[in-house]
C-alpha positions in Angstrom: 0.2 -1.6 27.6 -1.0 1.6 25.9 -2.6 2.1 23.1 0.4 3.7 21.4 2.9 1.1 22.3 0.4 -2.1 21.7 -0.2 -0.1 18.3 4.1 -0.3 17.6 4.4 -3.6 19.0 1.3 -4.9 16.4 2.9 -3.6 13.7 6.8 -4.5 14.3 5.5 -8.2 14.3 3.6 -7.8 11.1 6.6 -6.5 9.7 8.7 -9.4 10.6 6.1 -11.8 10.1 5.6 -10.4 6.7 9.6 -10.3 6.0 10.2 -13.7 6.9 8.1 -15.2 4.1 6.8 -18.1 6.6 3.6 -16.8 7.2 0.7 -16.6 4.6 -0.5 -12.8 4.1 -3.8 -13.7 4.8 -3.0 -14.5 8.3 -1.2 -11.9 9.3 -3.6 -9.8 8.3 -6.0 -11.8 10.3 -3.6 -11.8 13.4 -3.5 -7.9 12.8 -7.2 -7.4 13.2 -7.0 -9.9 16.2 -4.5 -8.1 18.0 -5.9 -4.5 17.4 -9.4 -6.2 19.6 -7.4 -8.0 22.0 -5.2 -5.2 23.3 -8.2 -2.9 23.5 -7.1 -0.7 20.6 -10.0 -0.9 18.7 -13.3 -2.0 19.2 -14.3 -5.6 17.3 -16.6 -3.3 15.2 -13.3 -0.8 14.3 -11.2 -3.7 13.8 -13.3 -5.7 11.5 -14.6 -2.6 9.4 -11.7 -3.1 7.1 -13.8 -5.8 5.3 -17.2 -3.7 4.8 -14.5 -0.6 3.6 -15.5 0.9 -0.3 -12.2 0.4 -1.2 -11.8 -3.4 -0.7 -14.8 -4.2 -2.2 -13.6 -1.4 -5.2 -10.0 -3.6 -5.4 -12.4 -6.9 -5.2 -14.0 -5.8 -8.2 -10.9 -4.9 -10.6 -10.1 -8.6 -10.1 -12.9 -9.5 -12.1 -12.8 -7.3 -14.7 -9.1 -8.3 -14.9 -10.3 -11.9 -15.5 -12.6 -11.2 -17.6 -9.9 -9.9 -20.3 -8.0 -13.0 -19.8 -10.5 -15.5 -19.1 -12.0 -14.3 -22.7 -8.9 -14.1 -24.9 -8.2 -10.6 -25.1 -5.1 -10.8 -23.5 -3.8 -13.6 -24.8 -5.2 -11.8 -28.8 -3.2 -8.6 -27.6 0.0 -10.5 -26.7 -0.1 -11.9 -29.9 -0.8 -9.5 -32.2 1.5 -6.9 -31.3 5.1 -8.1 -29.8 5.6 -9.6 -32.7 6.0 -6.7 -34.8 9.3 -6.1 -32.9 10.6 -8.5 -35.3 14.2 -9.1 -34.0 15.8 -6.0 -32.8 16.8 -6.1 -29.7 15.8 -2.9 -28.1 12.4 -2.6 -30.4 11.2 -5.7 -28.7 12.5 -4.5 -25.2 10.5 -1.4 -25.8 7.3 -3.0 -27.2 7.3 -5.6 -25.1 7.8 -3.2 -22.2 5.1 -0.6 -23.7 2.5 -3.8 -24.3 2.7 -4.3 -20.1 2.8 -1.1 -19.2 -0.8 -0.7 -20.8 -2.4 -4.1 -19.7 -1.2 -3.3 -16.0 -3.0 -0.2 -16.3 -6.5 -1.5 -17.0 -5.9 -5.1 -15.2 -4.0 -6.5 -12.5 -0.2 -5.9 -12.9 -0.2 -10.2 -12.1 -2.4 -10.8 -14.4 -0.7 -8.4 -17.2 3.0 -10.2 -17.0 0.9 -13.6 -17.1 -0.8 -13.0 -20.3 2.5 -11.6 -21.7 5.2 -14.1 -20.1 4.9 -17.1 -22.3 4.7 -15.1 -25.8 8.0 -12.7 -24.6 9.8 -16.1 -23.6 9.1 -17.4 -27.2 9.6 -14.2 -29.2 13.1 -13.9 -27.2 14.1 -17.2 -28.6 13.1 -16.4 -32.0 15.2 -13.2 -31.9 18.0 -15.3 -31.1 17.5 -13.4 -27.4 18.0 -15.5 -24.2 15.0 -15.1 -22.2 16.6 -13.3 -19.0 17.3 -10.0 -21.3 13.4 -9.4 -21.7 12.1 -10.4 -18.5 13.0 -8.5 -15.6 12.2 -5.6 -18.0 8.1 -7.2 -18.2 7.9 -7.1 -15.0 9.3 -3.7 -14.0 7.2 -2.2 -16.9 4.0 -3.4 -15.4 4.8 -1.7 -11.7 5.7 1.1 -14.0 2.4 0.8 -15.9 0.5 0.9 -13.0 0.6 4.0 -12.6 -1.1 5.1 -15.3 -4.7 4.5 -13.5 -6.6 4.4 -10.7 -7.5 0.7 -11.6 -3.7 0.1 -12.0 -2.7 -1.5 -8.5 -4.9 -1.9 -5.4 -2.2 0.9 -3.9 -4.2 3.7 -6.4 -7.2 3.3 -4.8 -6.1 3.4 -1.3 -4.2 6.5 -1.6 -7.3 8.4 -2.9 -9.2 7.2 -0.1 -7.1 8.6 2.4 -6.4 11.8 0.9 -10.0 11.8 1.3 -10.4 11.0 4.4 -7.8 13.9 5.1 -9.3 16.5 3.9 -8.3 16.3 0.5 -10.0 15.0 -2.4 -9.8 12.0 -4.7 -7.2 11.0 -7.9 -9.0 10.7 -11.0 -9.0 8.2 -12.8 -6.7 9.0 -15.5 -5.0 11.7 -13.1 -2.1 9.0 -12.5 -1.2 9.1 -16.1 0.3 13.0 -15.4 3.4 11.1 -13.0 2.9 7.2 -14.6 3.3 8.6 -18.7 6.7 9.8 -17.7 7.9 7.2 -15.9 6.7 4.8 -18.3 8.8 6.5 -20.7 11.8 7.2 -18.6 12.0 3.4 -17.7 12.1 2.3 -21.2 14.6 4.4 -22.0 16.6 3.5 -19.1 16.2 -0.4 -19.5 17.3 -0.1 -23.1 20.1 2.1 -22.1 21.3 0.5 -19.8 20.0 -3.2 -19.6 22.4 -4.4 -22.1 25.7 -4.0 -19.6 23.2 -4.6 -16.6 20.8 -7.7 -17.4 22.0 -11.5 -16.9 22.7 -13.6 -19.8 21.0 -17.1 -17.6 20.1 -19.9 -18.9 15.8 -19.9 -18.5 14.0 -23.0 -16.6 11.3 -24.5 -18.2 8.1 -22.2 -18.0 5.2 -22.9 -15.5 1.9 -24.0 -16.5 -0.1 -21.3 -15.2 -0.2 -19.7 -18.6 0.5 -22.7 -21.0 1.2 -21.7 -25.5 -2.5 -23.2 -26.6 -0.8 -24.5 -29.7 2.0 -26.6 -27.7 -0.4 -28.3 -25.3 -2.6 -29.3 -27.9 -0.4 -30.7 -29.9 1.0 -32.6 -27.0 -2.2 -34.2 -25.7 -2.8 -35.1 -29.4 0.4 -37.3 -29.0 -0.1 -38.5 -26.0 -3.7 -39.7 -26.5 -3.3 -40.4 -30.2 -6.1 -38.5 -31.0 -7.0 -37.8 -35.1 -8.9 -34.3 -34.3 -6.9 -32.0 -35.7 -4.8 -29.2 -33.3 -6.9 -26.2 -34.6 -10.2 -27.7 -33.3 -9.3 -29.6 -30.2 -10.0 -25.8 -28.3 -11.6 -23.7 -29.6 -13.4 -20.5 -28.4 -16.7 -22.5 -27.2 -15.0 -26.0 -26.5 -11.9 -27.3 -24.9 -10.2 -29.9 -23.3 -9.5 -31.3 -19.5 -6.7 -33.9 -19.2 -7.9 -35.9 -15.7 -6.7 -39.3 -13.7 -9.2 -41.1 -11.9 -8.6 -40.5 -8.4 -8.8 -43.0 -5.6 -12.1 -44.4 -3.8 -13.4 -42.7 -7.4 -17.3 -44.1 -8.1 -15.3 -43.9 -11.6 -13.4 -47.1 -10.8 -14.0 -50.0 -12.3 -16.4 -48.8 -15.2 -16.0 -49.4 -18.9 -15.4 -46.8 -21.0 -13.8 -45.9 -25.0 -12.9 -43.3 -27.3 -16.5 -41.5 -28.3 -18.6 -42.3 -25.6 -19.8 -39.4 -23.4 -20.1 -38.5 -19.9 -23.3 -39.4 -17.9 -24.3 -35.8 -16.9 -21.8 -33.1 -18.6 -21.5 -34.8 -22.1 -18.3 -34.7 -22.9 -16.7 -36.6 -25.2 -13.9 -39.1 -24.5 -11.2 -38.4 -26.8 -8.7 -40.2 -25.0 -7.6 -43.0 -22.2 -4.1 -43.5 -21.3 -2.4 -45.7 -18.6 0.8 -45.3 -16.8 2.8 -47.6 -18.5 5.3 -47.7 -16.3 2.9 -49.6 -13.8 1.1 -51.1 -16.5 2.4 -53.6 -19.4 -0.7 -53.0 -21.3 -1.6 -50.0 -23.0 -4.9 -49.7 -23.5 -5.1 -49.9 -27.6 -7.1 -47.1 -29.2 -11.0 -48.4 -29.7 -11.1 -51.0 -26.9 -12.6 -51.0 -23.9 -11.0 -50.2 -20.6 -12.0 -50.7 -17.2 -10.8 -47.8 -15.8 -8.4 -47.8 -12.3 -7.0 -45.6 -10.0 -4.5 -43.3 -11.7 -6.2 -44.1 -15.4 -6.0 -40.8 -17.8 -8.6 -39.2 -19.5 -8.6 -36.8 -22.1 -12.1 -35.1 -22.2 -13.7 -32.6 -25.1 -16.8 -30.3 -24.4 -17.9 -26.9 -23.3 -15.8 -24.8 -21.5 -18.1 -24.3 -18.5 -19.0 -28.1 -18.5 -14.8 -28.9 -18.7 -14.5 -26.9 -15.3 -17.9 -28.4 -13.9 -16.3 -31.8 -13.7 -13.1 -31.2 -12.8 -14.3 -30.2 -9.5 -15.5 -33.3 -9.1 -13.7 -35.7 -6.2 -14.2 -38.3 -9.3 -11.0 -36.9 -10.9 -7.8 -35.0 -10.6 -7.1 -32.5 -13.1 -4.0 -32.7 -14.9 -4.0 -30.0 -17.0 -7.0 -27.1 -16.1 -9.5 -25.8 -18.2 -9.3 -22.4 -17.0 -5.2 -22.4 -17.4 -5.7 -23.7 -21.2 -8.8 -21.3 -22.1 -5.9 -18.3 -21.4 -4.7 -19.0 -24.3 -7.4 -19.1 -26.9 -7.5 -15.5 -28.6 -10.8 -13.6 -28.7 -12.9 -16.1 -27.1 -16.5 -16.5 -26.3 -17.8 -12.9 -24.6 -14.5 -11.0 -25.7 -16.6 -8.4 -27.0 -19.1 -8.2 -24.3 -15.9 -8.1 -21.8 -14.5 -5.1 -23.9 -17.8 -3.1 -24.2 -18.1 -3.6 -20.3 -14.5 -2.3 -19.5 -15.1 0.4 -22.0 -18.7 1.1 -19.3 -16.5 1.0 -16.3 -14.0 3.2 -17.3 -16.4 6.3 -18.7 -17.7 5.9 -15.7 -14.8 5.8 -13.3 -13.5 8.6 -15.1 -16.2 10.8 -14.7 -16.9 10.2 -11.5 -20.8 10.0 -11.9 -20.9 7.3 -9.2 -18.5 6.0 -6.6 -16.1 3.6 -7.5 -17.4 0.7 -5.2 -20.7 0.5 -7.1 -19.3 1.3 -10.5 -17.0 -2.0 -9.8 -19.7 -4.0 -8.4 -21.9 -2.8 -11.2 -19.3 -4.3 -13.9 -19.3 -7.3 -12.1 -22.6 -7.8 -12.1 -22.8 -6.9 -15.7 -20.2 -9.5 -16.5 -22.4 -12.5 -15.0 -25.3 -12.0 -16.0 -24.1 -11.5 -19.7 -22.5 -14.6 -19.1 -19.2 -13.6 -19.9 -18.1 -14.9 -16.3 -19.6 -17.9 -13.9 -20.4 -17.2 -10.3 -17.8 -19.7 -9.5 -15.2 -18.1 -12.0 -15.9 -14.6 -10.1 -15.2 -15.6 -6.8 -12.1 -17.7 -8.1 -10.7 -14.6 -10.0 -10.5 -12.3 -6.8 -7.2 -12.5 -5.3 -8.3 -13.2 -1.6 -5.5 -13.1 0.2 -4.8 -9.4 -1.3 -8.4 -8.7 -0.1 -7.3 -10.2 3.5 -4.3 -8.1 3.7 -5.8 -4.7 3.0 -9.4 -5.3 4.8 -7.0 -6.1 8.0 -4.3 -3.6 7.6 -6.7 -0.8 7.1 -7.8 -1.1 11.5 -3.9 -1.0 11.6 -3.7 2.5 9.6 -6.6 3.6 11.4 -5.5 2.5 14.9 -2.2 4.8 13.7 -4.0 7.7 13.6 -6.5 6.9 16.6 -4.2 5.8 19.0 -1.6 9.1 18.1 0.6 6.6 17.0 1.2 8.4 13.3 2.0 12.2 15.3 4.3 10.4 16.9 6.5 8.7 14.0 5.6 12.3 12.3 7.2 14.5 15.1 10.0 12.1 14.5 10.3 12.5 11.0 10.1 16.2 11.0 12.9 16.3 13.8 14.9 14.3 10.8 13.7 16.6 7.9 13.1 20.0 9.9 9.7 22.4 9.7 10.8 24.7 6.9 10.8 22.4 4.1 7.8 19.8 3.2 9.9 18.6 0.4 12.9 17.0 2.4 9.9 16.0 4.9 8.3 14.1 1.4 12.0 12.6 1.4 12.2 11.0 4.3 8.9 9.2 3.9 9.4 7.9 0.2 13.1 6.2 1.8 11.0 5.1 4.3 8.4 3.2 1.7 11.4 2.2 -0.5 12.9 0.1 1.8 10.1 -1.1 3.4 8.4 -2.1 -0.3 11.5 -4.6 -1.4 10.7 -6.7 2.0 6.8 -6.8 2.3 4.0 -6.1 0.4 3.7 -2.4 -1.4 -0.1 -2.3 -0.6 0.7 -3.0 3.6 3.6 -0.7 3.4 1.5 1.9 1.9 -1.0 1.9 4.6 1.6 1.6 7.5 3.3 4.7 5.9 -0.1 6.4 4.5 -1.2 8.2 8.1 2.2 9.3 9.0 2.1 11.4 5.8 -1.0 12.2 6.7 0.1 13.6 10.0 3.1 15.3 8.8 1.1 17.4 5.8 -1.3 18.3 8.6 1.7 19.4 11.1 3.2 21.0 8.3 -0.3 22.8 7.3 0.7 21.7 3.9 -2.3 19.5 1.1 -2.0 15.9 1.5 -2.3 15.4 -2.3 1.6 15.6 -3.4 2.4 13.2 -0.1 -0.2 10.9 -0.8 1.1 10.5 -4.9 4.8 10.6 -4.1 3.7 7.6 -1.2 2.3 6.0 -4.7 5.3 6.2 -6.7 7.7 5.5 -4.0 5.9 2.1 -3.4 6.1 1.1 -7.0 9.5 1.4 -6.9 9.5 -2.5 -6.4 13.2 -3.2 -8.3 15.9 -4.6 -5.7 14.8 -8.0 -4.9 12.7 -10.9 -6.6 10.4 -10.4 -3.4 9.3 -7.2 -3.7 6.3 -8.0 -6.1 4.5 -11.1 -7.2 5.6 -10.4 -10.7 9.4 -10.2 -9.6 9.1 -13.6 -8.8 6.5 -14.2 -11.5 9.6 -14.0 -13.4 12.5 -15.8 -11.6 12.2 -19.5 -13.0 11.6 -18.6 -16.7 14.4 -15.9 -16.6 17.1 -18.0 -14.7 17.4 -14.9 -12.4 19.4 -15.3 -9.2 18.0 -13.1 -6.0 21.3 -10.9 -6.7 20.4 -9.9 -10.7 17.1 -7.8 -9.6 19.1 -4.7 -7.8 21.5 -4.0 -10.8 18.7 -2.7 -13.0 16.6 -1.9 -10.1 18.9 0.6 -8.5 18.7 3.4 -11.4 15.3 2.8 -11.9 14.6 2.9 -7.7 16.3 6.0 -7.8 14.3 7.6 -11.0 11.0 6.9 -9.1 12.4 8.1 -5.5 13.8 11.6 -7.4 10.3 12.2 -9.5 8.4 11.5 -5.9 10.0 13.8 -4.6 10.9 16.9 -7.3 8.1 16.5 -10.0 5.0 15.3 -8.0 5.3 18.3 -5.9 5.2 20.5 -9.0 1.7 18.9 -10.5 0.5 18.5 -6.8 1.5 21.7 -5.0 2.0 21.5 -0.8 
């Protein structure tokens, strides 16, 4: 087989892999890079390089930073200090709401934006007398919007700018997104408070998930549950918290006595609580006795935040509800300010372009744990590995296109569809190409399938790669047809009620609006 076709075949069955749902990103990303050696494409070296590449390890970074906001509060402080002041009209609190995570998604993940947001927009719908479904397929289409607005915006932002690079071109600045992601912020406000009225659901919402839990609610539960006199306001805090855990089984925790007030052996925490199933168990264990703890026996531990997460690892326990998940919630926590003042670094920096964006990122993450705002172990858990794994291992893939001539010949057949005399109906044809490929897999692997056959067809065409490599950008945040297209999209689903078919109503006008500014106003701020 040669290197062209194995290059096709590779990709056709990443596509399908990736459409069918079936198979974890990761590995077939994995598989990609696997191939590529195999079929003699690329060398081992070529085909692992993805993982040394600046801009993974750029991407790997943002992740951290990203949890850093939320891991110390500021999120969860910005959620609720300002959609509240929407009060209860309807189309103010669409557009604040939709204005709040249009900005987040600009400095941290778009995930982690409609996260932070999710559970205060579900509870400020209900208070407006709003059912939940009118607010949140707008969240989430705001934050692909929002991200846009930087190059730290989406892992898509700074892959682009490397290969317009690696072109011949030159990089995006940082805030050089804002020129095409400021108006289609503002266009997709106005169009979701247009026309989302006639074109939202009215569904009844499923209960929310945990991942991102209202502090106040969770306290006041495990105070019930555990009949515990501290009051809500000081069972977390921003120093301490609490870690609801069973005892697993074969636990060394078996069989020893414990009560209310004593403290762990090595992470001194407090035992606020012990609870037994009582549907196994006749006896409840009264509040100051002793119990001799079994299998399935619930604790409810106080202490350090950091100490909370250290035992919860341990094969001793099972956590019930995690530290990390209920520390989201606490506004302005411990090293909010240090977080902000690091961000505040990394962006005069980015933005300036004093040093290259790899070692700016790594430089804020290092910054981060050594000023303790973040633990090693928090670090590693915040990056999103499985987006890592997917770019590092379709990057050989976009490479490979280019290599093997696989991109010249997609591009010769793209300019037989679009013609030679016109690069605009040429930038067309590609952003169709990325819209429909971005509602079945992943916008960051369609963008670098699609990347080098732009590439090819601006250097056929003699044209810059700048406008092709921006419209790509836009085209492939034009996520809006189906609950799959994003993680957010699905982020969504449960707590709105949504049903696959409610996405594409909305989505359509709004796909459309990103598809025309692609291709008629990029080209005027990036000229061929």
């Amino acid at each position: 087989m040669d290197p062209i076709t194995a290059t096709f075949v590779i990709l056709g069955l990443a596509v399908l892999a990736f459409m069918s749902g079936r198979v974890p990103l990761g590995v077939v990303a994995v598989g990609v890079v696997l191939a590529l050696w195999a079929t003699g494409v690329l060398t081992l070296s070529e085909a692992l390089g993805g993982f040394a590449d600046p801009t993974v390890i750029f991407i790997a970074t943002l992740f951290i930073v990203s949890e850093s906001l939320d891991a110390t509060g500021v999120t969860a402080w910005l959620a609720q200090k300002v959609v509240p002041l929407a009060g209860s009209n309807p189309r103010r609190l669409v557009a604040i709401v939709m204005g709040c995570v249009a900005l987040l998604a600009a400095f941290i993940s778009i995930n982690g934006a409609v996260a932070a947001l999710l559970p205060v927009v579900v509870v400020v719908a209900v208070r407006a007398q709003l059912v939940p479904s009118r607010l949140l397929i707008p969240l989430a289409f705001a934050a692909s919007a929002g991200s846009l607005l930087t190059l730290a915006g989406t892992p898509v932002n700074p892959v682009v700018s490397d290969a317009a690079v690696n072109a011949g071109g030159r990089a995006f600045g940082f805030f050089e997104f804002a020129l095409v992601g400021l108006p289609l912020v503002a266009l997709t406000v106005l169009i979701v408070i247009t026309l989302g009225p006639r074109l939202l659901p009215d569904r009844v919402p499923a209960q929310l998930s945990e991942s991102a839990p209202d502090v106040r609610a969770a306290a006041h539960t495990l105070r019930r549950d555990y009949d515990v006199a501290v009051e809500t306001a000081a069972l977390m805090t921003a120093r301490d918290g609490v870690a609801e855990v069973l005892v697993s089984p074969r636990s060394s925790l078996i069989g020893q006595d414990v009560f209310v007030g004593m403290t762990t052996h090595r992470e001194s925490l407090v035992i606020l609580g012990v609870r037994r199933d009582e549907d196994l168990e006749t006896e409840k264990p009264e509040p100051g006795a002793v119990t001799t703890l079994r299998v399935g026996d619930a604790l409810l531990l106080q202490g350090p935040w950091a100490a909370l997460e250290e035992y919860v690892r341990s094969p001793d326990v099972i956590a019930v509800t995690a530290p990390h998940a209920l520390r989201r919630g606490i506004p302005l926590g411990r090293g909010a300010k240090r977080a902000l003042s690091i961000l505040a670094v990394t962006v005069v920096l980015l933005a300036t372009g004093l040093l290259p964006p790899a070692v700016v990122g790594l430089l804020a993450a290092a910054a981060l744990v050594v000023s303790r705002v973040l633990s090693g172990t928090q670090v590693f858990r915040a990056i999103h590995w499985s987006t890592i794994v997917l770019i590092a291992g379709m990057i050989p893939l976009s490479n490979a296109f280019i290599a093997t001539g696989a991109a010249d010949v997609v591009a010769t057949g793209v300019l037989g569809l679009s013609g030679t005399a016109s690069a605009q109906v040429a930038l067309l044809v590609i952003c169709v190409v990325t819209l429909v490929l971005g509602q079945f897999i992943s916008n960051v692997a369609t963008v670098l399938v699609v990347a080098p056959i732009a590439v090819s067809v601006a250097a056929t065409l003699d044209v810059s790669v700048q406008p092709f490599m921006m419209g790509l950008t836009v085209a492939g945040a034009a996520a809006f047809l189906t609950p799959i297209a994003t993680p957010v999209n699905v982020m969504v689903m449960q707590p709105g009620g949504y049903r696959f078919g409610d996405y594409w109503r909305l989505g359509l006008p709004l796909a459309a609006l990103f598809l025309a500014v692609a291709v008629l106003y990029v080209p005027l701020i990036w000229p061929f």
